[in-house]
C-alpha positions as a Markdown table, in Angstrom:
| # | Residue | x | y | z |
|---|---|---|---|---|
| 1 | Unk | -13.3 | 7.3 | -4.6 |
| 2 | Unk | -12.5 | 9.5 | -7.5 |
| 3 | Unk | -10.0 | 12.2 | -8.0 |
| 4 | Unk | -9.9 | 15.4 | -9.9 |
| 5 | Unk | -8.1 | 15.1 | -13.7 |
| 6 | Unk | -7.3 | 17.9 | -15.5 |
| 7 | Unk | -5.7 | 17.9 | -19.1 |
| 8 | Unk | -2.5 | 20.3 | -19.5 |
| 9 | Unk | 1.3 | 20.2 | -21.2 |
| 10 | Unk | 3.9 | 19.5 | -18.6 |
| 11 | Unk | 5.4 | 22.8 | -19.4 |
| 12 | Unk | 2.6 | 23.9 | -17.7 |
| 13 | Unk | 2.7 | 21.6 | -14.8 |
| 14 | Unk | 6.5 | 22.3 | -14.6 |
| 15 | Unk | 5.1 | 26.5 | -13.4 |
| 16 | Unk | 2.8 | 25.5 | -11.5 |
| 17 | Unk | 4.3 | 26.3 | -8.2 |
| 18 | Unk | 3.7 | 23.6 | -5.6 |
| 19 | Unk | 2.1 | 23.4 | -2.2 |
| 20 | Unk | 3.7 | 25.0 | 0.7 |
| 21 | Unk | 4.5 | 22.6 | 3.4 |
| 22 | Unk | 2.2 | 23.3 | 6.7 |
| 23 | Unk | 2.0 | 21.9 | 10.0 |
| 24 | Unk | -0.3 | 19.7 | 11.1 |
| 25 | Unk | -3.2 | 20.7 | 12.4 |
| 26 | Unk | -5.1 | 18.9 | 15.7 |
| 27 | Unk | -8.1 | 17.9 | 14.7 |
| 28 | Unk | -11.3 | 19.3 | 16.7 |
| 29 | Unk | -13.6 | 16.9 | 18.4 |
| 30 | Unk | -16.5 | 17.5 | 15.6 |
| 31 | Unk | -14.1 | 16.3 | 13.2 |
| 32 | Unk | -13.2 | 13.6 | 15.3 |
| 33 | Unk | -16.7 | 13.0 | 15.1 |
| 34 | Unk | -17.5 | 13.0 | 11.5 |
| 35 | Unk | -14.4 | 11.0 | 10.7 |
| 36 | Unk | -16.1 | 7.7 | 13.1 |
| 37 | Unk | -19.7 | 8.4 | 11.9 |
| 38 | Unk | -18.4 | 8.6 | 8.6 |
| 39 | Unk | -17.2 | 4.4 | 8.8 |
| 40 | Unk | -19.8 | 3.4 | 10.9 |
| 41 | Unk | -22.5 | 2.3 | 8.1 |
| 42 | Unk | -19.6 | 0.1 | 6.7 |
| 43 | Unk | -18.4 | -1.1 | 9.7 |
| 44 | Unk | -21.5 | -2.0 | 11.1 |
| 45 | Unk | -22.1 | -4.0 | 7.7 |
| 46 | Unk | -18.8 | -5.9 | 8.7 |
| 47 | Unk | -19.9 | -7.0 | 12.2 |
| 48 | Unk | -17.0 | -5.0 | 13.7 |
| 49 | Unk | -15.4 | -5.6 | 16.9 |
| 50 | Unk | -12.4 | -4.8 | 18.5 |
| 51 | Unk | -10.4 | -6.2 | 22.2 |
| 52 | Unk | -7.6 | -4.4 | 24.5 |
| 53 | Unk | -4.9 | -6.8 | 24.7 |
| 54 | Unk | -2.5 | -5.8 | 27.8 |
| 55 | Unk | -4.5 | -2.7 | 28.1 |
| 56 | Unk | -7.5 | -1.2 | 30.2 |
| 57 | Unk | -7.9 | 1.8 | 27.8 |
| 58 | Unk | -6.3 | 4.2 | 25.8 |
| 59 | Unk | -3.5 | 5.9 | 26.8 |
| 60 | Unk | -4.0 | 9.8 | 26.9 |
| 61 | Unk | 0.0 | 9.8 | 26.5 |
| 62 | Unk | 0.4 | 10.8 | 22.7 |
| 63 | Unk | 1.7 | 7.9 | 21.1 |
| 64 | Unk | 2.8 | 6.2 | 17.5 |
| 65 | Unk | 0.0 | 4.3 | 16.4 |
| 66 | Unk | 1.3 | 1.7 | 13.9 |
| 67 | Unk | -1.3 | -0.3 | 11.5 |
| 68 | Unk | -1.5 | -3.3 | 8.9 |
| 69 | Unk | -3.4 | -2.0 | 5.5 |
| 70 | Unk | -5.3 | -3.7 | 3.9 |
| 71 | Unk | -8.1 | -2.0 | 2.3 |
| 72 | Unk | -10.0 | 1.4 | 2.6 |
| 73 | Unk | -11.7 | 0.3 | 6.1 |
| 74 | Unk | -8.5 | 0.6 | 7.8 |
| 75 | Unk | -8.9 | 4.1 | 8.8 |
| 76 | Unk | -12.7 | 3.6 | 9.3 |
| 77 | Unk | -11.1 | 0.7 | 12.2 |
| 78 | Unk | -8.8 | 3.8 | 13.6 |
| 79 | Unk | -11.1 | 6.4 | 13.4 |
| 80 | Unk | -13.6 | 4.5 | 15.4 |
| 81 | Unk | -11.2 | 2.7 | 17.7 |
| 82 | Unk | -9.2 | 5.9 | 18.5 |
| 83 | Unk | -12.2 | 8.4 | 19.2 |
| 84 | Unk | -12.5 | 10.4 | 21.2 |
| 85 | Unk | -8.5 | 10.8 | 21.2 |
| 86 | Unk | -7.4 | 13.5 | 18.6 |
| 87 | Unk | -5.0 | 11.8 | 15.9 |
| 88 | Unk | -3.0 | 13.1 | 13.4 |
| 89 | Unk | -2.9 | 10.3 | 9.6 |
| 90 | Unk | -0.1 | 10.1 | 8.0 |
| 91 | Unk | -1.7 | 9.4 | 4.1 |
| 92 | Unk | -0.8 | 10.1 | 0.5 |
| 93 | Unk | -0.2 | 13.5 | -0.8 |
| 94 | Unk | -2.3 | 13.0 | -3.8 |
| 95 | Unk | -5.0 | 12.1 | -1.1 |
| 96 | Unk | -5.5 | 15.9 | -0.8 |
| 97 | Unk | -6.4 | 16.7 | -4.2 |
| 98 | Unk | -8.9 | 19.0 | -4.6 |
| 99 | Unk | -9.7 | 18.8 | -1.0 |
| 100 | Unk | -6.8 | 19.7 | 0.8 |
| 101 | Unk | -8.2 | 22.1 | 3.6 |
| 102 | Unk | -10.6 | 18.9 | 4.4 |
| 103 | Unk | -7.9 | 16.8 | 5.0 |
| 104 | Unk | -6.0 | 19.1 | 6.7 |
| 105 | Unk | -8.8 | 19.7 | 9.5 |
| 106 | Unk | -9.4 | 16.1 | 9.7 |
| 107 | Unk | -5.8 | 15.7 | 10.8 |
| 108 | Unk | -3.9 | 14.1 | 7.3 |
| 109 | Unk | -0.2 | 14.6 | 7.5 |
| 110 | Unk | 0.7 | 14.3 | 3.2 |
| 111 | Unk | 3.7 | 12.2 | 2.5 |
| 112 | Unk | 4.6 | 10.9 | -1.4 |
| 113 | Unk | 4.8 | 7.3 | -1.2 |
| 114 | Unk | 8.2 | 5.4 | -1.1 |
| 115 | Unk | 10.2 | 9.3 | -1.8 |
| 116 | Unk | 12.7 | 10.2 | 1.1 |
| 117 | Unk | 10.9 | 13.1 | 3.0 |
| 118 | Unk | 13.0 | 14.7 | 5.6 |
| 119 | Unk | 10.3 | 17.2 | 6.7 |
| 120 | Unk | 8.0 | 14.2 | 7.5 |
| 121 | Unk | 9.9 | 13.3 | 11.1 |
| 122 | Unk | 9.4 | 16.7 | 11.8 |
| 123 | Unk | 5.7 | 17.0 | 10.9 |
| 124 | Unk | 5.1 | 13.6 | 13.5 |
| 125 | Unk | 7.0 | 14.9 | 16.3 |
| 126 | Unk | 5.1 | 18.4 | 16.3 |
| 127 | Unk | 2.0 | 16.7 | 16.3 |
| 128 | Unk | 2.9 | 14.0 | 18.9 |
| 129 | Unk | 5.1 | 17.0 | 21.6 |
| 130 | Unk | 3.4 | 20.0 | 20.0 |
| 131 | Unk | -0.2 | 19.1 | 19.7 |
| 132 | Unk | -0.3 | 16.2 | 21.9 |
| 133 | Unk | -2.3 | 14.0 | 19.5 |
| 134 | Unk | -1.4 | 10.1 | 18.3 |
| 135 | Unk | -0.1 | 9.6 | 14.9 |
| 136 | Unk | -1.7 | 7.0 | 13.2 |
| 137 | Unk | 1.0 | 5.7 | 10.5 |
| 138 | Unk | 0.4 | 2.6 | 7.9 |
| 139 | Unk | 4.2 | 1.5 | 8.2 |
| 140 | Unk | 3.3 | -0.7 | 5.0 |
| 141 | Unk | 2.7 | 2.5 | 2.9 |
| 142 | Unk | 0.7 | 0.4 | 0.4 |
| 143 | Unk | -2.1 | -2.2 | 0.6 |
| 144 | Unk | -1.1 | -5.5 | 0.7 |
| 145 | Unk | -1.6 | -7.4 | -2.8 |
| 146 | Unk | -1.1 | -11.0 | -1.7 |
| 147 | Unk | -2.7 | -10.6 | 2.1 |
| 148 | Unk | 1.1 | -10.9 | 3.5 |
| 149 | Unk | 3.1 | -7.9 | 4.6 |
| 150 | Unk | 4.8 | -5.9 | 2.3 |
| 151 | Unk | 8.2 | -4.9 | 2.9 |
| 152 | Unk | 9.1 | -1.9 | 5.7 |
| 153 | Unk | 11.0 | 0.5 | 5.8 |
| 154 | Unk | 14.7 | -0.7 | 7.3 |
| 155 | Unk | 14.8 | 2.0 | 9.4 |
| 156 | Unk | 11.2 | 2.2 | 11.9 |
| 157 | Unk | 13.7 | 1.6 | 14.5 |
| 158 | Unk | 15.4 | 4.8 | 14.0 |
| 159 | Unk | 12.2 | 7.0 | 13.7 |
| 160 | Unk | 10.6 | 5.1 | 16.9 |
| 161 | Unk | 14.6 | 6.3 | 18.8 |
| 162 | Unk | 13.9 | 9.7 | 17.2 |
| 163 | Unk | 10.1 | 10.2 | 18.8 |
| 164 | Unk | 10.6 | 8.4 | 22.0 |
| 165 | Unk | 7.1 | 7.9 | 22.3 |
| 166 | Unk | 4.8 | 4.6 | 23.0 |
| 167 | Unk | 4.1 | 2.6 | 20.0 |
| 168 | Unk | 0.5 | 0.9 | 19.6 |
| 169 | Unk | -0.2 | -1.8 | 17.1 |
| 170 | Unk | -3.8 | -2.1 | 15.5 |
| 171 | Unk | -3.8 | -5.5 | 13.4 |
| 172 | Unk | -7.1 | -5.9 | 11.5 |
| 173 | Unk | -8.6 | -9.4 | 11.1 |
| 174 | Unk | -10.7 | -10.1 | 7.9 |
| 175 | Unk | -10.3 | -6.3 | 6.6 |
| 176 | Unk | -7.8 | -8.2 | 3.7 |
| 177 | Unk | -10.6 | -11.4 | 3.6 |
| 178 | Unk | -13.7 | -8.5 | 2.6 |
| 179 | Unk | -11.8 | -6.2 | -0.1 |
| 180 | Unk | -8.8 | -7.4 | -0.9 |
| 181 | Unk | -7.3 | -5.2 | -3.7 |
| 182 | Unk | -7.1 | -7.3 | -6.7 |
| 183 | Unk | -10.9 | -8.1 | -6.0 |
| 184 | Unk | -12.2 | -4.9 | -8.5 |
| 185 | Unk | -13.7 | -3.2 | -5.0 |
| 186 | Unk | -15.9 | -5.5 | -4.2 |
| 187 | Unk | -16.6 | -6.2 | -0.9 |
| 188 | Unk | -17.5 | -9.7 | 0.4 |
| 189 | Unk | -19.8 | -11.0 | 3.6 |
| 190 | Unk | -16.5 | -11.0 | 5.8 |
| 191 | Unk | -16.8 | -10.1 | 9.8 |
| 192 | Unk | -13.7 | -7.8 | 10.7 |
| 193 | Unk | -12.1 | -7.7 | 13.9 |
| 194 | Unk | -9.2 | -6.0 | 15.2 |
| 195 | Unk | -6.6 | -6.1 | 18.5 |
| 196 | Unk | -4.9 | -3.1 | 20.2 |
| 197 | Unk | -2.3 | -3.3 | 22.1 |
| 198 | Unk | 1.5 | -1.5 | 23.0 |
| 199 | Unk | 3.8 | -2.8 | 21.0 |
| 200 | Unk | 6.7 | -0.5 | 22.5 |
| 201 | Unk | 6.7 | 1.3 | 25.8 |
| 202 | Unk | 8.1 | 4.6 | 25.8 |
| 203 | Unk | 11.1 | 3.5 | 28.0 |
| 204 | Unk | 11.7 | 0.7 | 25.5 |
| 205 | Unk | 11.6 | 3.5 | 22.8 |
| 206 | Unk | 14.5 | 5.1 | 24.7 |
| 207 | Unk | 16.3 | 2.6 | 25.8 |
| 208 | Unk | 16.5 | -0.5 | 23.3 |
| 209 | Unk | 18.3 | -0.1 | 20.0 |
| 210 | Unk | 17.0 | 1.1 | 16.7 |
| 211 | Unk | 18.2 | -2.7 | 15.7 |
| 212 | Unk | 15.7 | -4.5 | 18.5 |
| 213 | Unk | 12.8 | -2.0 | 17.6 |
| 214 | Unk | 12.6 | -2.8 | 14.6 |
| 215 | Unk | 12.5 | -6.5 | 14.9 |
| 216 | Unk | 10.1 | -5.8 | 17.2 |
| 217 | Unk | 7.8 | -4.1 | 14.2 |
| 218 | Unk | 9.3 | -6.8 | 11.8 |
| 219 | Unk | 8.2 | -9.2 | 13.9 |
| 220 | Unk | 4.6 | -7.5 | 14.4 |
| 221 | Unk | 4.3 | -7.4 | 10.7 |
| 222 | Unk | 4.0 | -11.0 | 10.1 |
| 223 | Unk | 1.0 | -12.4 | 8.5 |
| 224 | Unk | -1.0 | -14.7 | 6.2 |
| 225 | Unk | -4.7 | -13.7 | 5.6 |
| 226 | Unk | -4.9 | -16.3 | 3.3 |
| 227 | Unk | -3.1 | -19.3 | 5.7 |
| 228 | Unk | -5.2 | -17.2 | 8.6 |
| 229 | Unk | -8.7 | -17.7 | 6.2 |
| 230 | Unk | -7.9 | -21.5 | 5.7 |
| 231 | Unk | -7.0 | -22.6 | 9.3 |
| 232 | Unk | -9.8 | -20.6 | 10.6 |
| 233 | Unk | -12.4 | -22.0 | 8.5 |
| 234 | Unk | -14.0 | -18.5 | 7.4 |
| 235 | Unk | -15.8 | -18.9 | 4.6 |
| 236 | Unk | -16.0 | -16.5 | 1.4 |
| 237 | Unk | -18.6 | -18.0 | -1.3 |
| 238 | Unk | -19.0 | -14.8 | -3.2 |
| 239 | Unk | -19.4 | -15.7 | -7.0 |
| 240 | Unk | -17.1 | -13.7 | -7.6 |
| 241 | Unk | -14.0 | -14.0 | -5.2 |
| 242 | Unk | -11.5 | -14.4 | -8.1 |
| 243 | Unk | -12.0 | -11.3 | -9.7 |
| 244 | Unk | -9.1 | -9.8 | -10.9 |
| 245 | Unk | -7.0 | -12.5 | -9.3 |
| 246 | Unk | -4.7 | -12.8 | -12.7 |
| 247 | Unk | -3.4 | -8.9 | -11.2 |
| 248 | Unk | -1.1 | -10.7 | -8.3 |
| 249 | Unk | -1.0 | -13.9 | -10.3 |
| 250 | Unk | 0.0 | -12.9 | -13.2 |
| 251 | Unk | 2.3 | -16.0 | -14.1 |
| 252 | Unk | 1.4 | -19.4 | -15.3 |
| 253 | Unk | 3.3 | -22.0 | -13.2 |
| 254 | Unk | 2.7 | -24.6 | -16.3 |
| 255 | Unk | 3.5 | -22.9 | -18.9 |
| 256 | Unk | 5.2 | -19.7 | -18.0 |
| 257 | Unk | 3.5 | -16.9 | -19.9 |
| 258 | Unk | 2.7 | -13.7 | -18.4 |
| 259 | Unk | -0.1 | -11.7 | -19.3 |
| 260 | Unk | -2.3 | -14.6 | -20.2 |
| 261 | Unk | -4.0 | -15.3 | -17.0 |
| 262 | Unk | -7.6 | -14.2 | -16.1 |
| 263 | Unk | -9.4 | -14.4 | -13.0 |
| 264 | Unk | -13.2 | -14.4 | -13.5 |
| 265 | Unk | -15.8 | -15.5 | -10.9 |
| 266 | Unk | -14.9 | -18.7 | -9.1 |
| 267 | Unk | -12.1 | -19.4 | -12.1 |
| 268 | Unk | -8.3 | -18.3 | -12.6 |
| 269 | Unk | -7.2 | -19.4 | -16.0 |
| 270 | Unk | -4.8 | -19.1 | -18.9 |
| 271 | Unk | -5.4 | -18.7 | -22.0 |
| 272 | Unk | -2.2 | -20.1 | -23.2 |
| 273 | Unk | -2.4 | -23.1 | -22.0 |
| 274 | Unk | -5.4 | -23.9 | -20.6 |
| 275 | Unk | -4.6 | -24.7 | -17.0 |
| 276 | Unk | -7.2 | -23.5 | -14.8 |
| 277 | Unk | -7.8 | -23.5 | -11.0 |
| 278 | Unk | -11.3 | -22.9 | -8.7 |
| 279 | Unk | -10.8 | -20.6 | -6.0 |
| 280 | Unk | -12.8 | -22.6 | -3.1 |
| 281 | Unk | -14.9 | -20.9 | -0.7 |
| 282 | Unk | -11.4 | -20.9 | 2.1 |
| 283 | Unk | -9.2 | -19.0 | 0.0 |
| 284 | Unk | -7.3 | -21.9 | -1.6 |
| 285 | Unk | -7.1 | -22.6 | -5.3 |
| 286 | Unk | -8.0 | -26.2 | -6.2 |
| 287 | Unk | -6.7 | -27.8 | -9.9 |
| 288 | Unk | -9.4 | -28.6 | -12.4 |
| 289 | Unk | -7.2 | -31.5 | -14.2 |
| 290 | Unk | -3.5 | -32.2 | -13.3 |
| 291 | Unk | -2.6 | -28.6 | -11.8 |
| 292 | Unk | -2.7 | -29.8 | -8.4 |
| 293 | Unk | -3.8 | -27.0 | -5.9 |
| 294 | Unk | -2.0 | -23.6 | -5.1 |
| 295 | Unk | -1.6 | -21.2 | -2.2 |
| 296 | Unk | -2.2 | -17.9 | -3.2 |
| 297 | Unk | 1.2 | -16.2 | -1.1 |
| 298 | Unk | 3.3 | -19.1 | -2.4 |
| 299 | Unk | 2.6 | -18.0 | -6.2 |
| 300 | Unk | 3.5 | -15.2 | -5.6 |
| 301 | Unk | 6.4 | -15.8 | -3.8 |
| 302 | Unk | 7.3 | -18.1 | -6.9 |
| 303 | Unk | 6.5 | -14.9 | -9.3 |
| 304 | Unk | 9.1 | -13.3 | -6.9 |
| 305 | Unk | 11.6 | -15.6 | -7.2 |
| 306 | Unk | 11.1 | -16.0 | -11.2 |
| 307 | Unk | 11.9 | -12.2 | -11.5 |
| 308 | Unk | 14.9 | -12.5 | -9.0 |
| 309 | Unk | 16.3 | -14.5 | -11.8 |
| 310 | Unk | 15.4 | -12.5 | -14.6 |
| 311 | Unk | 17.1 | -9.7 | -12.8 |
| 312 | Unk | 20.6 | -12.3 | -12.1 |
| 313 | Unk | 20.5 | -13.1 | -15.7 |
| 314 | Unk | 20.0 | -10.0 | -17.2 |
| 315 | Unk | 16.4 | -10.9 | -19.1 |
| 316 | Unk | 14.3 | -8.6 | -16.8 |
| 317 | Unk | 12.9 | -5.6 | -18.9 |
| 318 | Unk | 9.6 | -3.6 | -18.8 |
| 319 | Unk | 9.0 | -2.0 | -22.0 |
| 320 | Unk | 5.1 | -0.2 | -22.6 |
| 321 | Unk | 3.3 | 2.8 | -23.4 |
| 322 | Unk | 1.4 | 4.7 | -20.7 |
| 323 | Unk | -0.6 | 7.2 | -20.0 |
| 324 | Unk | 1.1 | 9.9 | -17.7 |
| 325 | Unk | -0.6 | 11.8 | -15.0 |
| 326 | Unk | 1.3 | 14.1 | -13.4 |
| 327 | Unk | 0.7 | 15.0 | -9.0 |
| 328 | Unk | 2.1 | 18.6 | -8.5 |
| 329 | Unk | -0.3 | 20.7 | -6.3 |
| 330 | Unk | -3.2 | 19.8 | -4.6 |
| 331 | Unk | -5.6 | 21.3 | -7.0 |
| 332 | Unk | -6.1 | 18.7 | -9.7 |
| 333 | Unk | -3.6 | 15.6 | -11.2 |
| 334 | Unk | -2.6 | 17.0 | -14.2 |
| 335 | Unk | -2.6 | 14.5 | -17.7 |
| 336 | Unk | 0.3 | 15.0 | -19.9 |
| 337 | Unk | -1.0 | 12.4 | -22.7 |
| 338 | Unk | 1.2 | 9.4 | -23.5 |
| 339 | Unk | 4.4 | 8.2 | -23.0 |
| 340 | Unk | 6.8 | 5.2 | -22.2 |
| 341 | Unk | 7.9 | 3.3 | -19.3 |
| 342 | Unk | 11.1 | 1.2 | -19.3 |
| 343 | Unk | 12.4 | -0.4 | -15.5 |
| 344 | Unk | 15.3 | -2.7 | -15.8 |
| 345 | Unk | 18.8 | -3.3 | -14.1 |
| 346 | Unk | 19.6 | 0.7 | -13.9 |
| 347 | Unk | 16.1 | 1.4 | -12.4 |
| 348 | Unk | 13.0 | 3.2 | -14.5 |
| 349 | Unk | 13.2 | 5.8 | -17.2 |
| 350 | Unk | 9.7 | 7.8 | -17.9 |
| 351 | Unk | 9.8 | 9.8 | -21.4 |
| 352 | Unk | 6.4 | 11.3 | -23.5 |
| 353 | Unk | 5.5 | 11.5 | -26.3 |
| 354 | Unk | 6.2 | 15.2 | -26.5 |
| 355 | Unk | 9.5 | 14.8 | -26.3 |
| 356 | Unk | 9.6 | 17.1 | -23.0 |
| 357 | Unk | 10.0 | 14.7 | -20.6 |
| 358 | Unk | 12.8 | 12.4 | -19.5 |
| 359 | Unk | 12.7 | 11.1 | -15.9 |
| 360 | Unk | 15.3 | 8.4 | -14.7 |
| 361 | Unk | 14.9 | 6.8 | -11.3 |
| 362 | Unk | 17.8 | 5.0 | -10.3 |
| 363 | Unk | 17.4 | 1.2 | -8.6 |
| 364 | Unk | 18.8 | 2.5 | -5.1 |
| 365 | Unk | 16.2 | 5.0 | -4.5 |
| 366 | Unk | 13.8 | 2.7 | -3.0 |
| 367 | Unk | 13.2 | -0.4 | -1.6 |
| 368 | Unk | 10.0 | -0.7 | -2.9 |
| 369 | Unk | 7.1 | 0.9 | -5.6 |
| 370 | Unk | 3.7 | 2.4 | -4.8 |
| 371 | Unk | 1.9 | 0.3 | -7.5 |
| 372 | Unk | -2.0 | 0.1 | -7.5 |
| 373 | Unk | -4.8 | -1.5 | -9.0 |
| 374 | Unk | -7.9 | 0.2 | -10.0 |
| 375 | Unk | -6.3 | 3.9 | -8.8 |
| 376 | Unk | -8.6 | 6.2 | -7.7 |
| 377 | Unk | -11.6 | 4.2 | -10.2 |
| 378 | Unk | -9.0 | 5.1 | -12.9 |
| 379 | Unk | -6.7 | 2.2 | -13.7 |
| 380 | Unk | -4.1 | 0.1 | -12.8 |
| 381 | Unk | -0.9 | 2.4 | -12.0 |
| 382 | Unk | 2.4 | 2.4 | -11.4 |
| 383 | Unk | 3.9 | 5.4 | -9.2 |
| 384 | Unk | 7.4 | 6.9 | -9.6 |
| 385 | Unk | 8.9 | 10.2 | -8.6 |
| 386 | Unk | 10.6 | 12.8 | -6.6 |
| 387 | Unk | 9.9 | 15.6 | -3.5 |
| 388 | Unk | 9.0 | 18.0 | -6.8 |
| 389 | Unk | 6.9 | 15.8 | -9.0 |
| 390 | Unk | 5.2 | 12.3 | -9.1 |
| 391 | Unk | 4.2 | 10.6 | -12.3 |
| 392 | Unk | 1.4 | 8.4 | -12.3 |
| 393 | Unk | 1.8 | 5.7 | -15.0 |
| 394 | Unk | -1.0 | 3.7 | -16.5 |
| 395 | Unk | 0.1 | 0.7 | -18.4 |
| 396 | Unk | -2.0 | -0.8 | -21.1 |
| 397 | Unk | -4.5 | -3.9 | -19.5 |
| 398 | Unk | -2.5 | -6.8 | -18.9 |
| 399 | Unk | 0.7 | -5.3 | -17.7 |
| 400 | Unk | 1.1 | -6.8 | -14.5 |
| 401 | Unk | 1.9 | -3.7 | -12.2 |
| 402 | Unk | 2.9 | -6.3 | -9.6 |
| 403 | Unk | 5.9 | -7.6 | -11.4 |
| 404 | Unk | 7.1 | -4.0 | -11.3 |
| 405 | Unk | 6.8 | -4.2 | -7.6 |
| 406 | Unk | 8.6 | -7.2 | -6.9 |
| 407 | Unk | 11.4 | -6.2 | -9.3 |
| 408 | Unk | 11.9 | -3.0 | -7.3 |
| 409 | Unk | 12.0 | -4.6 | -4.8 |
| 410 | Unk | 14.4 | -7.4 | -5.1 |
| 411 | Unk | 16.7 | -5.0 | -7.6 |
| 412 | Unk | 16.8 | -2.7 | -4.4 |
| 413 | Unk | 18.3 | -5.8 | -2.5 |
| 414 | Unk | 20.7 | -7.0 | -4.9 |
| 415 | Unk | 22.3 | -3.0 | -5.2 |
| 416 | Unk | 22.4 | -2.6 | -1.6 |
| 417 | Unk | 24.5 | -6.0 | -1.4 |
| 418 | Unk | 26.2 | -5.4 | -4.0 |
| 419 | Unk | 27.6 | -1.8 | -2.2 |
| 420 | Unk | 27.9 | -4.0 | 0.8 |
| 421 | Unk | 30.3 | -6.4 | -1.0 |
């Protein structure tokens, strides 16, 4: 998927007056019914299948649909798993570039990623009283880099309190396994499955605590596709399965560098030292010499912890030139030309080249980054930004946009203690 890029001076952006919020809109049954024939191709081509767990249907009750992402067939899963039911999709707002009446009539509800949005809550609950449709929400936000979950939101339990509706839960099986992100979109001979069940009652909505819902979503959100692919047996023999695998691990355990890995076919190597792994056929990454094997969560948990430190001791510091697109309307992303990036203890600072822009995003504003690989067919991209503007950032090849993630996310932890303390 592609998106509209249109060259002009942030000046120019700045005027551009942006898009009027609207209410959602119930989708009608025709596009109900293009949105399921749409998928079906791929999700025949997956061998999809799906059970009721706890259920004998549906509910016709409008409820909170929550759901694990992991790649692009995610909605195709809802979208055939939901139908005939009309759902509202809570999605990207740079998702309705230069097609933002189609996206409204299929039922999108646009959101900027990771920005507090205090007409969102409002948007859900006219759809779910007002319209009587589900909301489908990815309480993830972002795709899942290392087949675990990412980090929520602290407070689903609060918005589940504020709707007082029934929550479902649709968790995908092998979705992760047949396009995982860092894979350069390409999709491997993977069967994908997925469950359905009610994860909160509507009487548990109103009467446990914001606190026990969401442990009850924490909990939900706990998975390993990669432990899940190895115990399972399910076997991925694609040539090449490590594509791209150097964009999560982006660390050398032996020798330390960064930026000198490179995953290529069955291989993940570095070029500094030479160490090099085969990723086998279950997902596990077996030494060629004396490297010993690796699973692919636990390196990057060890990447998570490496920058933890670099953030205690004061060594943490991202420091490149970009390319800036600019998300302002719905009618195009707008380039500004180059720039630089800089994220270290006192957050990120954006300026260009131009000398037009300075944009500082402090460490507290969220607890986590929408970073992406292979953006819209573009690049690699880093994502930060307000309610009035998001700048897209695209860092030279080999600037590991997952680093950025994990130090957003663990400097997000160590200012909220510290303001406990």
């Amino acid at each position: 998927m592609k998106i509209k890029v249109v060259k002009k001076p942030l000046a120019e952006v700045r005027a551009l007056p942006a898009p009027a919020r609207q209410k959602p809109v119930r989708p009608a049954r025709f596009w109900r019914w293009v949105m399921k024939t749409a998928g079906a191709g791929d999700l025949k081509d997956a061998g999809f299948s799906y059970t009721l767990e706890g259920l004998d249907r549906l509910p016709e009750t409008p409820c909170l649909v929550l759901m694990n992402h992991s790649s692009f067939i995610d909605l195709e899963i809802a979208s055939k798993i939901l139908y005939p039911h009309p759902f509202n999709i809570v999605c990207t707002s740079d998702g309705f570039v230069g097609k933002a009446g189609l996206m409204r009539r299929i039922g999108c509800i646009p959101t900027n990623k990771f920005v507090t949005d205090l007409g969102l809550l409002s948007d859900m609950s006219y759809a779910l009283k007002e319209l009587g449709t589900h909301v489908l929400l990815y309480p993830e936000a972002s795709y899942t880099f290392d087949g675990c979950a990412t980090p929520l939101p602290a407070r689903m339990g609060v918005l589940l309190k504020k709707l007082k509706v029934p929550v479902l839960l649709i968790k995908t099986d092998g979705a992760f396994l047949r396009d995982p992100l860092y894979n350069c979109l390409q999709k491997r001979r993977v069967y994908v499955s997925a469950s359905v069940s009610m994860l909160v009652s509507e009487s548990d909505a109103k009467e446990k605590s914001a606190s026990e819902l969401t442990k009850i979503v924490e909990d939900a959100f706990t998975f390993d596709n990669f432990r899940e692919q190895q115990e399972k047996r399910i076997r991925v023999d694609e040539p090449f399965r490590a594509d791209g695998l150097h964009r999560i691990l982006y660390k050398c355990p032996l020798c330390g560098r960064e930026g000198e890995m490179e995953g290529k076919g069955t291989q993940l190597s570095c070029h500094a030292c030479g160490a090099s792994w085969t990723l086998d056929e279950y997902g596990l990454l077996q030494g060629n010499g004396s490297e010993g094997t690796a699973h692919i969560p636990d390196w990057y948990a060890w990447e998570r912890k490496a920058v933890r430190s670099e953030l205690e001791d004061g060594s943490y510091k991202l420091d490149c030139p970009v390319r800036i697109l600019v998300f302002r309307d719905f009618k195009a992303i707008y380039d500004i030309g180059g720039g630089k990036l800089t994220h270290g203890p006192d957050g990120f600072t954006l300026t260009d080249e131009a000398g037009e822009l300075i944009y500082a995003q402090a460490p507290g504003k969220s607890y986590s980054l929408y970073a992406d690989y292979f953006w819209y067919e573009i690049g690699d991209v880093i994502c930060i930004g307000d309610s009035d503007m998001q700048f897209y950032c695209l860092p030279p090849e080999g600037v590991p946009v997952a680093k950025a993630r994990l130090a957003t996310e663990e400097l997000y932890k160590i200012v909220k203690a510290n303001r406990r303390g």
